[in-house]
KEKENU-644611 format. One line per 3 residues: their letters; for each residue x, z, y of C-alpha. Coordinates in steps of 0.001 Angstrom, whole numbers, padded with zeros to 6 digits. Each point is the difference from the previous one (the first is absolute). Example, Ala and Ser with C-alpha at 12.3 -4.5 7.8 and 13.67 -1.06 7.14 Angstrom:
BEGIN
AS = 012300/007800/-004500 ~ 001370/-000660/003440;
END
This chain:
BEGIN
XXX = 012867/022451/-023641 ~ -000633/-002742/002377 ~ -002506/000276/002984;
XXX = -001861/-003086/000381 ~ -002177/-000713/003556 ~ -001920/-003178/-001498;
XXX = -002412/-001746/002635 ~ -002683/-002235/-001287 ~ -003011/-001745/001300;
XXX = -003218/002306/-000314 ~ -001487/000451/-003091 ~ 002996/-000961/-002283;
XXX = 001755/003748/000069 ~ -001964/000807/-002719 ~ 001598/-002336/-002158;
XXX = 003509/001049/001745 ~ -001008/003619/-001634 ~ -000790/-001333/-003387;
XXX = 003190/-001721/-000439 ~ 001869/002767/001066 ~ -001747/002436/-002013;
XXX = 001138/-002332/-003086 ~ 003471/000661/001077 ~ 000251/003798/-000112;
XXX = -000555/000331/004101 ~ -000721/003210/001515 ~ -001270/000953/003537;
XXX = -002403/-002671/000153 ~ -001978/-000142/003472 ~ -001557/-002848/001519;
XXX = -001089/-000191/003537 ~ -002215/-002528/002322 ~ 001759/-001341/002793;
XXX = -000296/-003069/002473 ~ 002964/-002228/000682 ~ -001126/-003485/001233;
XXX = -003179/000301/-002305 ~ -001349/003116/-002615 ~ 002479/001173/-002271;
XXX = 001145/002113/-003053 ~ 003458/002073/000362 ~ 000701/001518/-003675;
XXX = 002842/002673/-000275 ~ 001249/000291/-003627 ~ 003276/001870/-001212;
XXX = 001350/-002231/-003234 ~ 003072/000722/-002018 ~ 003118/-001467/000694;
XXX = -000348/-001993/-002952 ~ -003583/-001417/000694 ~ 000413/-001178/003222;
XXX = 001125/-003342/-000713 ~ -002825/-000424/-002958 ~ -002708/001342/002886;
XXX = 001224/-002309/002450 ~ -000287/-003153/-002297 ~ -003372/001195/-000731;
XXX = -000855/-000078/003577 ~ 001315/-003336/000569 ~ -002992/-001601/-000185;
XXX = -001987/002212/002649 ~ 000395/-001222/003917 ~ 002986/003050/000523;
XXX = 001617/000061/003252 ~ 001681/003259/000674 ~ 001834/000430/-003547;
XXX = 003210/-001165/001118 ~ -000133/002408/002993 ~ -001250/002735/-001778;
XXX = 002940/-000314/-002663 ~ 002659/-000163/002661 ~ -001520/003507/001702;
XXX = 000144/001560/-003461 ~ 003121/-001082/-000916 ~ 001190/001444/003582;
XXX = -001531/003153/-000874 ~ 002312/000159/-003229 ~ 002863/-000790/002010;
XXX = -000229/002135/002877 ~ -000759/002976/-002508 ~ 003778/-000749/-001382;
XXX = 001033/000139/003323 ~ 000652/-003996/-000283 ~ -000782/-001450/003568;
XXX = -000579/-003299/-000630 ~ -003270/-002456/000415 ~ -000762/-002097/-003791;
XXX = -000598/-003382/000090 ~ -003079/-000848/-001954 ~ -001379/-003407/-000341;
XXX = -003574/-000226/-001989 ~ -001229/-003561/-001303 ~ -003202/-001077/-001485;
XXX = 000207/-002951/-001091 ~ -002890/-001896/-001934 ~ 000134/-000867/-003735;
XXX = 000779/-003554/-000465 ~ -003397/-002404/-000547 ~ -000509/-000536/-003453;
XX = 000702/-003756/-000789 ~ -002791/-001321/-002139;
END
């Protein structure tokens, strides 16, 4: 299982729940906060397995913390095997292409 810290602007961690949900995720919390403006933080635990698929899912939400909060649960993993190093993550969403008509 993968801890996931996904923040999201307010009102869209509902939907952040959902698509979790569809995967199998457990632990499901989501909490109000204020960064630069109101917004949703969503905690999730997804299988190893269904991380990538919840990711893509979440591709098209404005995520910024899912890169960092990959790379601190990664860490986690690695510190527990007593592996001191610091993962390298790097999280892109890109846009689908425009349809040509």
């Amino acid at each position: 299982m993968r801890q996931l810290i996904i923040q999201v602007p307010q009102g869209n961690g509902k939907t952040v729940i959902d698509i979790t949900k569809s995967h199998n995720g457990t632990n499901l919390a989501r909490l109000e906060g204020n960064a630069e403006e109101p917004i949703d933080v969503v905690i999730v635990h997804v299988s190893n397995r269904e991380v990538g698929k919840v990711l893509e899912e979440l591709q098209d939400l404005p995520n910024e913390e899912i890169g960092s909060s990959l790379t601190q649960s990664i860490q986690a993993q690695l510190l527990k095997q007593d592996l001191n190093v610091t993962p390298l993550v790097d999280v892109n969403v890109l846009e689908p292409p425009a349809s040509k008509q």
